[in-house]
C-alpha positions as a Markdown table, in Angstrom:
| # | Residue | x | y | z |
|---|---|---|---|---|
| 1 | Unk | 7.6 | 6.9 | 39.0 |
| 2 | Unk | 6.5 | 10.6 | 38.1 |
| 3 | Unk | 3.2 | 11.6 | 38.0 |
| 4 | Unk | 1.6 | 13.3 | 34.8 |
| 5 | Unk | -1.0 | 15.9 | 35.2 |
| 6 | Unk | -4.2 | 15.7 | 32.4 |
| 7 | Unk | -3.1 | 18.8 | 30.6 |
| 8 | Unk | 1.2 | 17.4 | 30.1 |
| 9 | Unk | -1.2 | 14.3 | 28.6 |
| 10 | Unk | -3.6 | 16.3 | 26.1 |
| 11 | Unk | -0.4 | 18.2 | 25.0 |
| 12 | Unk | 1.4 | 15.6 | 24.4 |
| 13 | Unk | -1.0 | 13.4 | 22.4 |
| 14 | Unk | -2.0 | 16.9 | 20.3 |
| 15 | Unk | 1.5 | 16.9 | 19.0 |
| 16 | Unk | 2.0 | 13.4 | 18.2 |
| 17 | Unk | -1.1 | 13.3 | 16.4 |
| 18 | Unk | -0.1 | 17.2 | 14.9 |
| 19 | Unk | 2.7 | 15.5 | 13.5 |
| 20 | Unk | 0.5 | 12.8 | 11.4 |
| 21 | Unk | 1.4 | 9.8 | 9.3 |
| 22 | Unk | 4.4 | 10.7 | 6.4 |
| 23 | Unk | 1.8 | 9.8 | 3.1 |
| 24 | Unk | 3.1 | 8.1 | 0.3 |
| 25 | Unk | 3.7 | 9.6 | -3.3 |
| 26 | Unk | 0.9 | 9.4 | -5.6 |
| 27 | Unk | 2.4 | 7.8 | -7.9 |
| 28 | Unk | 3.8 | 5.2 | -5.5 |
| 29 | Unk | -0.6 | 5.1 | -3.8 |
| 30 | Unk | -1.6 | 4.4 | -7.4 |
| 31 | Unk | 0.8 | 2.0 | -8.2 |
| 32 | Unk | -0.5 | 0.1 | -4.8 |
| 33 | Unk | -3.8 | 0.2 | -5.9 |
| 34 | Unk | -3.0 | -2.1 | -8.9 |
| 35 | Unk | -0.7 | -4.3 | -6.8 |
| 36 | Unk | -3.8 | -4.5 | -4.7 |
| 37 | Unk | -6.4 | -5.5 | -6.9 |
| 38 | Unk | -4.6 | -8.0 | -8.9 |
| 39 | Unk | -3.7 | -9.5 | -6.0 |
| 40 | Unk | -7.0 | -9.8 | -4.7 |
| 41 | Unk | -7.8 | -10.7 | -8.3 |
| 42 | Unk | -5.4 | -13.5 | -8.5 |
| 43 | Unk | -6.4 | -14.8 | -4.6 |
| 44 | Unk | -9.9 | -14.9 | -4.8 |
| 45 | Unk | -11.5 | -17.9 | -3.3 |
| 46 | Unk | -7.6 | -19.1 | -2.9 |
| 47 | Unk | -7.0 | -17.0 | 0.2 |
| 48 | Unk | -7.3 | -13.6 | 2.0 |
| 49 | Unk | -3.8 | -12.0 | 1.0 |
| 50 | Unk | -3.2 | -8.6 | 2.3 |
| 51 | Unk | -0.8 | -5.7 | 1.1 |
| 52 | Unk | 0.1 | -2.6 | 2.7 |
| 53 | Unk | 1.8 | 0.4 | 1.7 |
| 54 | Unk | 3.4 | 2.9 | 4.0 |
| 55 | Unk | 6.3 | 5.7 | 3.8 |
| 56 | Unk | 9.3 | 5.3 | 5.8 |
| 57 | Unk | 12.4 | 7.7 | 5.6 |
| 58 | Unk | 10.7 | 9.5 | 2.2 |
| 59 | Unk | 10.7 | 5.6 | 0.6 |
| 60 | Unk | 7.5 | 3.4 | -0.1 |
| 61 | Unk | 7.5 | 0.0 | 1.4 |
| 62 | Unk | 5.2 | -2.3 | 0.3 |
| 63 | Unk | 4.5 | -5.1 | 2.9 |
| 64 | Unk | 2.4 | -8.5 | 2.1 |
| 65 | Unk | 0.5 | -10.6 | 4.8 |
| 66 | Unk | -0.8 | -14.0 | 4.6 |
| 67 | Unk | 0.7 | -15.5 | 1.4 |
| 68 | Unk | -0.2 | -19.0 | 1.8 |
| 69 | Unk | 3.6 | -20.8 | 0.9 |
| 70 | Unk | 2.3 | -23.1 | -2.1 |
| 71 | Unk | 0.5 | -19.9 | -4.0 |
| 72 | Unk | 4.2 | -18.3 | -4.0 |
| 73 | Unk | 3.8 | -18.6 | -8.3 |
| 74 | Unk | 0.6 | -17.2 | -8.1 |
| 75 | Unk | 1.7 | -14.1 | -6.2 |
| 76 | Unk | 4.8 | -13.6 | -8.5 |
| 77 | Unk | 2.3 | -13.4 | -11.3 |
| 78 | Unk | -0.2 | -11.1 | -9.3 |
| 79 | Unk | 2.9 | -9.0 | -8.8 |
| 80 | Unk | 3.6 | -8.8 | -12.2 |
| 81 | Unk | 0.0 | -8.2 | -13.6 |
| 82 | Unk | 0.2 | -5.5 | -11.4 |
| 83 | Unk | 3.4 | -3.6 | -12.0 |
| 84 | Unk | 2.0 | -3.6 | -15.6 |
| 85 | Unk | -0.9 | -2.5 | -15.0 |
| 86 | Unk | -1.8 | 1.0 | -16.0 |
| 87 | Unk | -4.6 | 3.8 | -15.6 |
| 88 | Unk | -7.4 | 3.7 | -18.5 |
| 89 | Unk | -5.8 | 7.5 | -19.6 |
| 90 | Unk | -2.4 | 5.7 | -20.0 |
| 91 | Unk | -3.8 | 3.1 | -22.1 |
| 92 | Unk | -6.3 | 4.8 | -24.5 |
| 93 | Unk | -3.1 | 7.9 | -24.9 |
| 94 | Unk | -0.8 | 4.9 | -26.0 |
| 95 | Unk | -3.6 | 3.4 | -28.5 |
| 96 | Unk | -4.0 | 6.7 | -30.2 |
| 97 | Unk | 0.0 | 7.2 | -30.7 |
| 98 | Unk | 0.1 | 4.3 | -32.1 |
């Protein structure tokens, strides 16, 4: 086994954490916002579901966490509520074109 002196450490930790997390598109982080709410929306006193968002390879994956098996239709319609969901701007711009 090699030994590693402090500094070979400190450098080697400053450029993994130089290098940082890859962030998602803003579109995608808004989009995960709604998905988030609604869910917690849709869960609330049910259970604690969780969703997480993270870039991999320049694509969005969205990962969910604790979805209790019998609440599976209730998640399909938190999903959906919030896939349609959009920001107030959206909504008022599509009232007035109407």
């Amino acid at each position: 086994m090699s030994e590693c002196f402090v500094d070979e450490v400190r450098r080697t930790t400053r450029a993994v954490r130089s290098r940082g997390k890859a962030r998602i598109a803003v579109t995608d982080a808004v989009r995960s916002l709604f998905l988030k709410d609604s869910i917690e929306q849709h869960f609330k006193d049910i259970a604690t579901v969780r969703l997480n968002a993270r870039n991999q390879d320049g694509k969005t994956l969205v990962t969910l966490y604790d979805v209790p098996v019998e609440e599976m239709e209730r998640l399909v319609q938190a999903l959906q509520a919030g896939m349609e969901a959009q920001p107030a701007s959206l909504r008022a711009e599509k009232k007035q074109a109407a």
